[in-house]
TINU-830415 format. One record per atom (N, C-alpha, C): residue in one letter; x, y, z. Coordinates in steps of 0.001 Angstrom, whole numbers, plus 500000, padded with zeros to 6 digits. Example, Ala and Ser with C-alpha at 12.3 -4.5 7.8 and 13.67 -1.06 7.14 Angstrom:
# residues 2
A513190494310507800 A512300495500507800 A513200496700507800 S512850497750507080 S513670498940507140 S512900500030507870 
END
This chain:
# residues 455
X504257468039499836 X502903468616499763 X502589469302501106 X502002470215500746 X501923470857502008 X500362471267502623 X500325470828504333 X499259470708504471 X498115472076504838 X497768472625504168 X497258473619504505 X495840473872505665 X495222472676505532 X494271472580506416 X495018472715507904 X496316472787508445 X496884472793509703 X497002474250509726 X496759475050508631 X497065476312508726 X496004476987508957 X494863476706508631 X493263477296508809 X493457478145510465 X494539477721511592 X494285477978512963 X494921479569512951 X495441479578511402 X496588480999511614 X495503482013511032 X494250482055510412 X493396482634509795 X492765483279510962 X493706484454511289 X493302485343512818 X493103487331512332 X492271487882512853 X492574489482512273 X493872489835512634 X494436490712512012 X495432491447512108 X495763492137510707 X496515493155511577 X497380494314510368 X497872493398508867 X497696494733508352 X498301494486507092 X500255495328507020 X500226496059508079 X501439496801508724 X502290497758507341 X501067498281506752 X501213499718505782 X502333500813506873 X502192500830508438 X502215501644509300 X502357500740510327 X503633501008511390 X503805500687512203 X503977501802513392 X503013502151514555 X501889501530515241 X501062501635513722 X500139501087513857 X499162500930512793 X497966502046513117 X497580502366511854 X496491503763511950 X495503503359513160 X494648502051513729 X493885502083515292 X494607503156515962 X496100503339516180 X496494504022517052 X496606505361517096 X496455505693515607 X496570507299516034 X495724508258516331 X495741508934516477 X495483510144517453 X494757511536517357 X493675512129517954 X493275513359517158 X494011514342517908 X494735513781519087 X495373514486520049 X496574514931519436 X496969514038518324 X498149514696517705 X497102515896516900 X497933517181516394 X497259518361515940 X498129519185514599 X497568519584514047 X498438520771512989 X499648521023513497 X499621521533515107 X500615522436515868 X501827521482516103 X501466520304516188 X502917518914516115 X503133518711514657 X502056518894513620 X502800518811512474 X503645519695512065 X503346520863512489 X503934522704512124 X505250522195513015 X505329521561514087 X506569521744514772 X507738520827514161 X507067519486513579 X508082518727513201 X508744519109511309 X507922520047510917 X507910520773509432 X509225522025509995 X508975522401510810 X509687523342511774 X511176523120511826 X511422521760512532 X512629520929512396 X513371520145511849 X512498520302510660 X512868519193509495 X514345519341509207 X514893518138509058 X516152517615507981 X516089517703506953 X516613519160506230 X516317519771505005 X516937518135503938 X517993517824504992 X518727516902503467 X517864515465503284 X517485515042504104 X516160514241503916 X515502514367502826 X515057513399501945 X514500514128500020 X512850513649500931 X511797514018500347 X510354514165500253 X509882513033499098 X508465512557499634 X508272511277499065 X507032511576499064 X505864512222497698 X504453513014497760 X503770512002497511 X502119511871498203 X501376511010497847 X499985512129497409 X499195511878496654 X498186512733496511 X497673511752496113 X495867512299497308 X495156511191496954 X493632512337495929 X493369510865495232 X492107511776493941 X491049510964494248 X490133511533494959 X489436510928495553 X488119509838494890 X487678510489493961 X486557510283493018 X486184508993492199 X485765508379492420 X484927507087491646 X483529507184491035 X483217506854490012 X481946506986489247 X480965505922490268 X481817504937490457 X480245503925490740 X481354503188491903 X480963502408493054 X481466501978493773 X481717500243492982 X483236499594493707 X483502498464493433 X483437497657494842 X482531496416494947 X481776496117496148 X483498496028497396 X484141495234496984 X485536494883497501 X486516496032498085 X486165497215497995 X487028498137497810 X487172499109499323 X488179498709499763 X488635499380501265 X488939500526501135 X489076501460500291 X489826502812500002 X488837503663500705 X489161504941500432 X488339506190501087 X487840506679499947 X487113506788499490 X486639507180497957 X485233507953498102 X485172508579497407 X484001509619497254 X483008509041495671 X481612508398495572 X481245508326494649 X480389509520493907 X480657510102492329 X480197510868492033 X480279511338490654 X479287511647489980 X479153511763488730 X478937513462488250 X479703514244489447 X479093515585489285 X480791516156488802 X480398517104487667 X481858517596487385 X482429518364488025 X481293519197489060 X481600520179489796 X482469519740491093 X482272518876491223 X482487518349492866 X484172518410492689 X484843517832491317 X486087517333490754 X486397519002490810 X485730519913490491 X486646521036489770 X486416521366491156 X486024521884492275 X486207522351493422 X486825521268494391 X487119520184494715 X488618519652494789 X489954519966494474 X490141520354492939 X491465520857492584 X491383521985493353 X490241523335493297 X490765524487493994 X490975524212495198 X490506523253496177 X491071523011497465 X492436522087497500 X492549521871496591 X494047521279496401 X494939522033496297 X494589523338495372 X495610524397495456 X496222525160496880 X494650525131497568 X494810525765498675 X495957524725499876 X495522523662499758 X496416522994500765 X497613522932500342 X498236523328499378 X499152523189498830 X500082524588498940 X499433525580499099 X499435526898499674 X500135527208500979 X499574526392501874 X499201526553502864 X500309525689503155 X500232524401502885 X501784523403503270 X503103524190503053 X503013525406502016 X504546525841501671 X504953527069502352 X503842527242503264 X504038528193504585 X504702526996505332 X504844526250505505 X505311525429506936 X506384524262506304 X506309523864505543 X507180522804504660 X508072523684504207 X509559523204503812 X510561523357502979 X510177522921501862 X509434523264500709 X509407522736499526 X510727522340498643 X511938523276498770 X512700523056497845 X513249521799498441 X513441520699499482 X514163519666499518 X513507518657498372 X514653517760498007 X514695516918496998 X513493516167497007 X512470515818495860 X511644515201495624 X512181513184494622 X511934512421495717 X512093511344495278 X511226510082494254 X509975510602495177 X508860509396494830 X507504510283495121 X506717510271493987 X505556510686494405 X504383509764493353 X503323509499494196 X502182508920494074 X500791509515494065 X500023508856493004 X498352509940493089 X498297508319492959 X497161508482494046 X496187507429494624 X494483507826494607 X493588507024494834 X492288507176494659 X491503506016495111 X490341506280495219 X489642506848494289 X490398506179492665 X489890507330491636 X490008506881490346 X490886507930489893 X492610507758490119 X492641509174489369 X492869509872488069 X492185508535486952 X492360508883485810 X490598509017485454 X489809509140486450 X488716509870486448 X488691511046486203 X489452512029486806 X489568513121486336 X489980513329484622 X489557514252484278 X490100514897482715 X491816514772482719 X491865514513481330 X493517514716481395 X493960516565481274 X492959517325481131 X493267518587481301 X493325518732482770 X492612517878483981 X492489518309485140 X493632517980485596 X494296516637485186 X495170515968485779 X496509516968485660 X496678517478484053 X497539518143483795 X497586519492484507 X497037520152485506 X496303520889485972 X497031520642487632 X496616519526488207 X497085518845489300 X498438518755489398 X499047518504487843 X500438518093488038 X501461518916488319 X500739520535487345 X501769521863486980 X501370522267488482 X500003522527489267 X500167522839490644 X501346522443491889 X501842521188491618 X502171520293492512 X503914520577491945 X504400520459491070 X505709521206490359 X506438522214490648 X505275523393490686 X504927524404490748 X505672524781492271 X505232523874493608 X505006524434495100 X506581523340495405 X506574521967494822 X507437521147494576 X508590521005493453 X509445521990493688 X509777522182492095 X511412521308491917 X511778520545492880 X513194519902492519 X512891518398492739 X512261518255491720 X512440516849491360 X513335516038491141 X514404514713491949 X515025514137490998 X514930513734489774 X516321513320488731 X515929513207487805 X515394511618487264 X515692511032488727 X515414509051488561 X514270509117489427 X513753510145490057 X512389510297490322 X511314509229490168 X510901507918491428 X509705507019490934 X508431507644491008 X507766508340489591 X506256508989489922 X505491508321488906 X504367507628489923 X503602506506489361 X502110507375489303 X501070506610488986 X500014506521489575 X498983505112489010 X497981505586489989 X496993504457489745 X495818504391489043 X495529503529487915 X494834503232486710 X493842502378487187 X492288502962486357 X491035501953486345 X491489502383484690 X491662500888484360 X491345500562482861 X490077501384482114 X489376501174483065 X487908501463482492 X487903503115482076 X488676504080483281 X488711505053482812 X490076505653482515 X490648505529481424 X491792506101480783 X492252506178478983 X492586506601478532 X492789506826477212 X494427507503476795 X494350507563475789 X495540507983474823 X496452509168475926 X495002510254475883 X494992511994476526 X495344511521477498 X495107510709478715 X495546511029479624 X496942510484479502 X497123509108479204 X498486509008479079 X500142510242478578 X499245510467477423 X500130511761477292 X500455512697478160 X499662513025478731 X499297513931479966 X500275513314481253 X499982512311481315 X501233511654482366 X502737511189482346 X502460510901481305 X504211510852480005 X504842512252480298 X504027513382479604 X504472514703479817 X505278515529481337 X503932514912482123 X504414515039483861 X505711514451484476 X506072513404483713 X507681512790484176 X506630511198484882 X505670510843484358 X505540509726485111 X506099508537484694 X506442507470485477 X507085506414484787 X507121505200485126 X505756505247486183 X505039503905486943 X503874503807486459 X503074503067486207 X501699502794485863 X501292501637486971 X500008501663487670 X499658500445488256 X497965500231488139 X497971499217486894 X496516499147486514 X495767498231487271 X494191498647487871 X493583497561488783 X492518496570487483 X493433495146488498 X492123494271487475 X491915493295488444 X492055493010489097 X491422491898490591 X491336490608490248 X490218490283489468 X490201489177488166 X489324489452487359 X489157488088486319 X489050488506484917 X487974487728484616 X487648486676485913 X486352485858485919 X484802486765485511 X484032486157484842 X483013486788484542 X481487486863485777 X481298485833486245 X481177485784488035 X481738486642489180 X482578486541488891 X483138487358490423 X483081488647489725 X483507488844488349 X483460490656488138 X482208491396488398 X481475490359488209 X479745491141488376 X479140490874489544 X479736490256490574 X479351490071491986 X480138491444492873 X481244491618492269 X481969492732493057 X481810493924492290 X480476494079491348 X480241495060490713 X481719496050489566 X482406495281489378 X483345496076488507 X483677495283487097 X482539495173486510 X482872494564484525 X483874495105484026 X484738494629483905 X486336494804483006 X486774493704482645 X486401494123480726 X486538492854479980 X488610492917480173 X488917491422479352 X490360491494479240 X491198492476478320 X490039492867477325 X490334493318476339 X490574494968476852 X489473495256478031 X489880496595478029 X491406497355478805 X491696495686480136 X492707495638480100 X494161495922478765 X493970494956478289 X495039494710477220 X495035496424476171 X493946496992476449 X494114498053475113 X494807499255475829 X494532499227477283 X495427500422478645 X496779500052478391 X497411498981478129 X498735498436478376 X499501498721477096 X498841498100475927 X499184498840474442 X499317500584474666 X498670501545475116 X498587502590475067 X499916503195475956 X499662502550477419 X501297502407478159 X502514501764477567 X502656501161476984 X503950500599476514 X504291501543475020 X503381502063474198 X503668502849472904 X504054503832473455 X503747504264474615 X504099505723475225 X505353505576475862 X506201504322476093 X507299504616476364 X507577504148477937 X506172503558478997 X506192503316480011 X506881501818480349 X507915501658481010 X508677500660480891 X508529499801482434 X507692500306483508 X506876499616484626 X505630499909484797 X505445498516484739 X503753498645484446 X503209497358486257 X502510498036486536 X502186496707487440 X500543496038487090 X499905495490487471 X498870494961487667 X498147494532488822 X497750494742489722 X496584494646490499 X495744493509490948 X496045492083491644 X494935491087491529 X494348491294492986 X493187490347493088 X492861489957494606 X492572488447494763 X492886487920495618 X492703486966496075 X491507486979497188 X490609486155496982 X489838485419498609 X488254486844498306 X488099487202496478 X487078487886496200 X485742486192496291 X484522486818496587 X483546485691496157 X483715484941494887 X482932483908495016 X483104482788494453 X484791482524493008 X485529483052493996 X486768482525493363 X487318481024494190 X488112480574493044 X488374478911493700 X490008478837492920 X490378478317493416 X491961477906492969 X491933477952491302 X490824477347490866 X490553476550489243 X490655478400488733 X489654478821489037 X489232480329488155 X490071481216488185 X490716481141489602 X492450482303489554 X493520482407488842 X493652480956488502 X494553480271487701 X494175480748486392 X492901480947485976 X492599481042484623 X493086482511484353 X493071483336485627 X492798484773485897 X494255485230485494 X495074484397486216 X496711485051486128 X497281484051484703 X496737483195484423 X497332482683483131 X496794483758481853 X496031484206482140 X495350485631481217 X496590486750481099 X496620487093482463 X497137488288483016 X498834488403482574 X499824487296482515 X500703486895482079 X501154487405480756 X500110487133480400 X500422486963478703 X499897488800478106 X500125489820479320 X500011491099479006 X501546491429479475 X502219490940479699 X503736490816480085 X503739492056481290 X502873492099482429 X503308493198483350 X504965493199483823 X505779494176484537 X506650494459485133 X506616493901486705 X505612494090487004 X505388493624488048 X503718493132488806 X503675492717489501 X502094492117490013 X502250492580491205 X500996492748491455 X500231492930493237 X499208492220493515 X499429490547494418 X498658489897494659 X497819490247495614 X496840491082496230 X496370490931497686 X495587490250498142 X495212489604499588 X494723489285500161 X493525490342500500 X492266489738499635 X491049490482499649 X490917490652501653 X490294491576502115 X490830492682503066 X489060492181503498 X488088491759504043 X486667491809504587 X486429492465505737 X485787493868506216 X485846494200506749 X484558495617506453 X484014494547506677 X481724495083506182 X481733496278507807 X482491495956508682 X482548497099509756 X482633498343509249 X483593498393508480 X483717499486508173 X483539500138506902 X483227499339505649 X482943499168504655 X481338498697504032 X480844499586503773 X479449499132503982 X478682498088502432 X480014498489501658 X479948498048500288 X479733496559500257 X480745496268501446 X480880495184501498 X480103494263502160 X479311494357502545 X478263493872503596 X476550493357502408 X477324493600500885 X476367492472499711 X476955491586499643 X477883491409499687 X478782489294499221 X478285488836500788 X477127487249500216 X477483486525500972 X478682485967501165 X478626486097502256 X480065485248503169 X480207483885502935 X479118483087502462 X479207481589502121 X479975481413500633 X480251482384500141 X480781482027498999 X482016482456498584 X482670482778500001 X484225483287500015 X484961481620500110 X486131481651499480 X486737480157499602 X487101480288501278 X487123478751502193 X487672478831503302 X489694479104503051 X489838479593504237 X491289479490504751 X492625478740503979 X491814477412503766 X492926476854503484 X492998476557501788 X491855476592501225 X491962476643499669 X492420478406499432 X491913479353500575 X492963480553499759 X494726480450499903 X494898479667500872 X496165479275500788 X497098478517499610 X495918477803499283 X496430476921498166 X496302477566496659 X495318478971496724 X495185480420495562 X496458480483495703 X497225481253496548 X497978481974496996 X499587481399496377 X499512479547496939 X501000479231496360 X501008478825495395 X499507478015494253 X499653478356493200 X499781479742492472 X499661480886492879 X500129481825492611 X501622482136492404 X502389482377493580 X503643482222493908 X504590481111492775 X503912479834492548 X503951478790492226 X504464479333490322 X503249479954489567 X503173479884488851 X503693481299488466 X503716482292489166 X504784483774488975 X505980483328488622 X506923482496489603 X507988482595489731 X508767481432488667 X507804480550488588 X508416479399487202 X507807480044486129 X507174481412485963 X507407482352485008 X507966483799484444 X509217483580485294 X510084484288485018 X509729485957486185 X509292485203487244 X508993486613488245 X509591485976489605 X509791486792490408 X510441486993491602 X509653487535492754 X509122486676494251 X508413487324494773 X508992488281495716 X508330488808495952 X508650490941496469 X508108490710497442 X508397490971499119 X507809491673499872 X506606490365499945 X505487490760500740 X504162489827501019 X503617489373499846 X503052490321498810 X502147490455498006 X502649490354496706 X504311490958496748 X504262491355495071 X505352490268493781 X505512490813492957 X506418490000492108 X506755491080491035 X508416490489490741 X509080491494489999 X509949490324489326 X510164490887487946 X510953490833487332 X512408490655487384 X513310489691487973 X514437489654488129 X515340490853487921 X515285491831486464 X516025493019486235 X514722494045487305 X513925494042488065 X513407494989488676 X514562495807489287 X513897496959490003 X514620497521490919 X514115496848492248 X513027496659492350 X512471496153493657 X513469494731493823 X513472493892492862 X514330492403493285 X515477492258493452 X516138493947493248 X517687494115493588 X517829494733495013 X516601495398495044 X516715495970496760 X516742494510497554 X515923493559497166 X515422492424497729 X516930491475498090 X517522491281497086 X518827490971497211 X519825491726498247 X519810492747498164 X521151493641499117 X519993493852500242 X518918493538500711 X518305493842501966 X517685495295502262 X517116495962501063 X517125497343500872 X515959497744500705 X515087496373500572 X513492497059500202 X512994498093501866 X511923499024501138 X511112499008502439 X509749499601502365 X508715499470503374 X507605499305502973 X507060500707503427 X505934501620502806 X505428502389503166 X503630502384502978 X502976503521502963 X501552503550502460 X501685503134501163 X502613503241500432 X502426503422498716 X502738501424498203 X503588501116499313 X503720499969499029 X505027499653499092 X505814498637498317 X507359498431498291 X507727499827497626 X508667499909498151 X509819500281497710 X511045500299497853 X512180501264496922 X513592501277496944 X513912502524497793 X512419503804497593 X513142504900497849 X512840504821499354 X514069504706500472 X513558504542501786 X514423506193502168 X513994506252503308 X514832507836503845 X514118508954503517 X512468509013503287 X511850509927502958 X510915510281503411 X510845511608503541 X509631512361504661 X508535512087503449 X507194511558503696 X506148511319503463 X505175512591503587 X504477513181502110 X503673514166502408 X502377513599501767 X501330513774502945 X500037513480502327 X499612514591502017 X499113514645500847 X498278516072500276 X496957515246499959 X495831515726499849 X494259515806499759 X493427515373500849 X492423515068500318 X491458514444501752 X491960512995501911 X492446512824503370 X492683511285503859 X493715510899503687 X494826511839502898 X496189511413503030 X496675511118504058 X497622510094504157 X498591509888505346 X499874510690504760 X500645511531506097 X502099511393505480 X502925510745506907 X504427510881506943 X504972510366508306 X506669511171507783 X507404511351508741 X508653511198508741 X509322510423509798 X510392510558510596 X511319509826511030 X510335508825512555 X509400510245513118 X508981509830514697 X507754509912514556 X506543510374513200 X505667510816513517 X504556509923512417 X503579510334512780 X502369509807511067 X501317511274511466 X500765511257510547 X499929512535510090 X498836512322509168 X497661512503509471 X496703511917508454 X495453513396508404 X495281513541507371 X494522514477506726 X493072513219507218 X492134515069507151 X490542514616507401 X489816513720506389 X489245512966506678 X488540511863505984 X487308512915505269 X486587513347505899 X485331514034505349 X485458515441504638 X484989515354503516 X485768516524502762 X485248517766503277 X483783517696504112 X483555519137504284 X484236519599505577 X484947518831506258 X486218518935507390 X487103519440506581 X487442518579505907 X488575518971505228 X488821520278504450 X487631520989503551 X487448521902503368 X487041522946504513 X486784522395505412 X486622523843506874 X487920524056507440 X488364523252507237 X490195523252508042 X491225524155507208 X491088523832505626 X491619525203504254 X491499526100504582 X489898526321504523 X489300527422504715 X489698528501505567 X490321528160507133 X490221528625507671 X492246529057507928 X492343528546506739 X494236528718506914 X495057527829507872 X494341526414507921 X495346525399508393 X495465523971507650 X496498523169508195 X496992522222507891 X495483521505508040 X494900520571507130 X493886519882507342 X493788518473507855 X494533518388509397 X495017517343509886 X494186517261510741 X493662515549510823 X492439514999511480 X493167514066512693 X494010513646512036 X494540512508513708 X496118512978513241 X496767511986514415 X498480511507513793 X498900510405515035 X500228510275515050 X501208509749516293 X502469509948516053 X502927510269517701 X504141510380517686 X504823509648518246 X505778508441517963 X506431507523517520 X507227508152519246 X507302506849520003 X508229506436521080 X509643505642520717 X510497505841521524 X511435504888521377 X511145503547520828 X510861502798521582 X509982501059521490 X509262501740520145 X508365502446519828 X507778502248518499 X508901502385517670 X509528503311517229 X510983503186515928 X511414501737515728 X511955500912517124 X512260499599517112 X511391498973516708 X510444498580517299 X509712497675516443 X508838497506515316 X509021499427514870 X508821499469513185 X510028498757512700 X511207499186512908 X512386498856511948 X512157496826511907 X511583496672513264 X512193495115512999 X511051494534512847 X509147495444512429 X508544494446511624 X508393494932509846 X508880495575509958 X509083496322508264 X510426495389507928 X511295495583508754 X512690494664508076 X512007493237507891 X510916492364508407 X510554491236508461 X509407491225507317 X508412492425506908 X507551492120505941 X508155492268504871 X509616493262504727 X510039493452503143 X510926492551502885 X511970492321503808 X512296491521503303 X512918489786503894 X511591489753504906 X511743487872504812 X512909487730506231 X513393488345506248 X514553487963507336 X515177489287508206 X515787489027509270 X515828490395510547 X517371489616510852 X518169490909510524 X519598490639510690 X519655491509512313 X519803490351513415 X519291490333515008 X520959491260514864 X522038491029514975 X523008492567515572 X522856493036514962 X522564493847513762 X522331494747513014 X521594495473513904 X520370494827514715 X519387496025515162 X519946496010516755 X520793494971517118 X521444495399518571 X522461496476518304 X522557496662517021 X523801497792517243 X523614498774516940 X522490499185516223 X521567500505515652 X520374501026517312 X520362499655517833 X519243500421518978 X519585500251520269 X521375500098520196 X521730499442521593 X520926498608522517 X520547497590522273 X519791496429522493 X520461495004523268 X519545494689523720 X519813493099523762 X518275492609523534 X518635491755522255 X517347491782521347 X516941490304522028 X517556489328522470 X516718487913523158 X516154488346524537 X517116489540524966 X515838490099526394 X514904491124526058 X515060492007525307 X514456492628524863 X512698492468524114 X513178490892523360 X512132490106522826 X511604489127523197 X512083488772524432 X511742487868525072 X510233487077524588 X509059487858524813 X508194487516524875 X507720487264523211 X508579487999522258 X508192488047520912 X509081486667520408 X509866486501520728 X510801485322520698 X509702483948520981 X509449483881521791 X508684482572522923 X507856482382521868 X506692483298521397 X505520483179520723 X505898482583519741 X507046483209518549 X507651482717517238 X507948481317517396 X507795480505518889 X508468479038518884 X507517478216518036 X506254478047518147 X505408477360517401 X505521477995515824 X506201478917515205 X506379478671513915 X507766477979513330 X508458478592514598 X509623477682514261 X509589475998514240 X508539475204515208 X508669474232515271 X507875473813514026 X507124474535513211 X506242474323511901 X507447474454510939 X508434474867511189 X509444474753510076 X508851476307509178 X508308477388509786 X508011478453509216 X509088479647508985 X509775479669510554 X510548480155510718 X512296479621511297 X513725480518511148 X514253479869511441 X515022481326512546 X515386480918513690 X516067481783513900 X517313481052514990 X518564481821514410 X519498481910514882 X520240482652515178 X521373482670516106 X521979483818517330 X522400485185516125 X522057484916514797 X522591486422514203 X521219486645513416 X520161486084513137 X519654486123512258 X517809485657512781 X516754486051511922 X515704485440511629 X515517485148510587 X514896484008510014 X514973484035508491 X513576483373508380 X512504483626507183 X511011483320507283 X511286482401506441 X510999480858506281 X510712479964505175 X510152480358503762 X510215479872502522 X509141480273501716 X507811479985501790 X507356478735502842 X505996478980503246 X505708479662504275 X506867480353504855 X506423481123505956 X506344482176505394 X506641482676504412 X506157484125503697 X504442484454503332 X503964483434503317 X502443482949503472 X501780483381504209 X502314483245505736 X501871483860507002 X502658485097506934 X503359486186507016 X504292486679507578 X503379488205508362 X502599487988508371 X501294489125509055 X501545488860510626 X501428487094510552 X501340486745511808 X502701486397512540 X503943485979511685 X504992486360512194 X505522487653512462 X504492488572511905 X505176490181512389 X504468490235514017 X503136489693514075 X502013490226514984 X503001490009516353 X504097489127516874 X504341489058518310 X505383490611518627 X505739490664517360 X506561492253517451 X505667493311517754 X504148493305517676 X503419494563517284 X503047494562519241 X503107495449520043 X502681495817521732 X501586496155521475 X501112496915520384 X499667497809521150 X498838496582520639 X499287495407519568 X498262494414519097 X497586493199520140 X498973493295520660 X499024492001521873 X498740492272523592 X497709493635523370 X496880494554524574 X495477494140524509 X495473493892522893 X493437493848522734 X493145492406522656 X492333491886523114 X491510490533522993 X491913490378521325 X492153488952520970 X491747488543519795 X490329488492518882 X489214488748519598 X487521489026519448 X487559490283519433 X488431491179519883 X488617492666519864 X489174493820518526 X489503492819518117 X490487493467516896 X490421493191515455 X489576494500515584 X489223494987513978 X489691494862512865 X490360494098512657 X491641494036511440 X490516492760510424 X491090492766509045 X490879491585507898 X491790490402508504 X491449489439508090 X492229488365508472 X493321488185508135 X493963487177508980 X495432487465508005 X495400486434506986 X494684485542506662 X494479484173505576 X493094484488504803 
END
């Protein structure tokens, strides 16, 4: 049995490490003119990995960290796409479009908010400027149950899509109407019928953990529901609080979030009850299906993590297209303007609509590779990265080493002269076993740093 109340001391802010330096760090000092230069020099044989974000939500969901625009105006949607065209324009002045397209993602916002004529619309644009698609191509996107139907599915079937990832958080009738988003089970279950007749053969699902008044008892009820829609895969997260910056969030009393150590005990009955049902946990958050592709990367040491989440497809220049996209390649990150009427003055005026970025130092590459090798997959093969970064990784880490001693002596972690390896309850923490790797984290006061917790 395991004591979780000893763990309440690990319930500290920090990264969720989407991005290593993590977005605090980047930069407005980075500019168009470093993106134009590294588009400039690109490694044509490098394949491209598109994210497009759709910005638009009808009504806000209280929980919800995204960048989202709320709005019920049709107009706002149809003058988006034309500025979509335009950035899209404008990228194929400076981008190699024809290199290989691997993985591409539409994120939101809602982006089955849009019409399935709009979507279809979005898709032939993006084809169109992007036109060599592989043919094992992972192109997903992301589903509110609430808004999708037959049309759009077709519409995405048609496009070559062949990921679905529907949000349902939980299924409690309390917490759905405290975090403002009513989604019966049923409307779930009738999105999934509509995806599976169409031929969609990965489907994921969406939960959160550590939403108000959830308790071990009601989660349980939540994923014993959720089960029995047979997803492909799950996305558990660790609800993210962070009313700083989120203003949505600043209605849930705070007295009615579970403490630390009962979300711990959400969390491995979770784990608990995935995996003695025929799932496999992925990475921090997720679970797959033994025949996944994700649980075979997981096996040969192959996963890796980006904005979009796990994946297989690693080796790919990252393009953010719309407002607030991130993209990155080998040394750099790049993030499009948050505010659309920036974002639309920056089109407008015939440039890249880039609001910050960073450009990646020596020491940063390293200690992306060796906290991404540690969040995807659980363990850091130590010569592997002395021989990729000419290293001596116990002097090198000295100080990241020392810190890891108190998890090792928790039996969290294990490390030896070839290897790190994270326990299965150390996969629990593994935020905070990344945090002694992260430099710019271990600069700011612990009272200083803006991050969700890591428990």
């Amino acid at each position: 049995m395991i004591d979780f109340k000893k763990f309440e001391k690990y319930s500290r802010p920090g990264p969720r490490y989407t991005s290593y330096p993590t977005a605090p760090e980047f930069s407005e000092s980075f500019t168009q003119n470093d993106l134009k230069e590294y588009f400039k020099n690109q490694d044509a044989s490098r394949s491209l990995s598109l994210y497009l974000h759709l910005p638009f939500c009808r009504s806000a969901c209280y929980f919800c960290g995204c960048n989202v625009i709320f709005t019920s105006k049709e107009d706002k949607k149809v003058r988006y796409l034309e500025y979509l065209q335009k950035e899209l324009n404008i990228l194929k002045q400076h981008l190699n479009t024809s290199r290989e397209v691997t993985q591409m993602h539409f994120g939101g916002g809602t982006p089955t908010y849009f019409s399935p004529e709009q979507l279809e619309e979005v898709i032939s644009m993006i084809k169109e400027v992007f036109p060599n698609f592989r043919a094992d191509a992972e192109i997903s996107c992301e589903v509110d149950p609430r808004y999708f139907t037959k049309e759009h599915m077709d519409v995405l079937k048609a496009g070559g899509f062949n990921r679905l990832s529907f949000g349902v958080q939980d299924l409690n009738e309390k917490v759905q109407k405290t975090i403002h988003r009513i989604q019966p089970y049923e409307t779930t279950q009738n999105v999934m019928n509509i995806a599976r007749e169409a031929g969609i053969k990965s489907i994921n699902i969406d939960l959160i953990y550590g939403l108000p008044h959830q308790n071990k008892k009601t989660f349980h009820e939540t994923i014993e529901k959720v089960i029995q829609l047979n997803p492909d895969r799950l996305a558990v997260f660790n609800y993210a609080h962070v009313p700083w910056l989120m203003k949505t969030m600043r209605k849930f009393d705070e007295s009615t979030f579970a403490p630390p150590s009962e979300k711990l005990e959400i969390l491995k009955d979770t784990i608990e009850f995935f995996t003695t049902n025929g799932y496999k946990m992925v990475g921090m958050d997720h679970f797959a299906k033994p025949e996944d592709e994700l649980f075979k990367a997981i096996e040969k040491g192959e996963l890796h993590r980006n904005f979009q989440g796990y994946t297989t497809k690693g080796g790919a220049d990252l393009i953010g297209i719309g407002v607030t996209s991130i993209g990155n390649g080998v040394d750099y990150y790049a993030q499009n303007f948050k505010d659309l009427k920036q974002y639309e003055a920056a089109i407008d005026n015939g440039d890249l609509p880039i609001f910050k970025g960073y450009k990646l130092s020596d020491d940063d590459i390293l200690r992306q590779y060796v906290i991404m090798e540690l969040m995807s997959n659980f363990s850091l093969n130590i010569k592997r990265v002395e021989e990729n970064f000419n290293i001596d990784f116990n002097e090198y880490f000295e100080d990241a080493i020392e810190a890891l001693n108190e998890f090792v002596e928790a039996e969290l972690v294990e490390i030896t002269e070839d290897k790190i390896q994270v326990s299965q309850t150390g996969t629990m923490l593994i935020r905070n076993i990344c945090m002694p790797f992260d430099a710019y984290l271990n600069k700011i006061p612990e009272n200083k740093r803006r991050f969700s917790k890591t428990i």
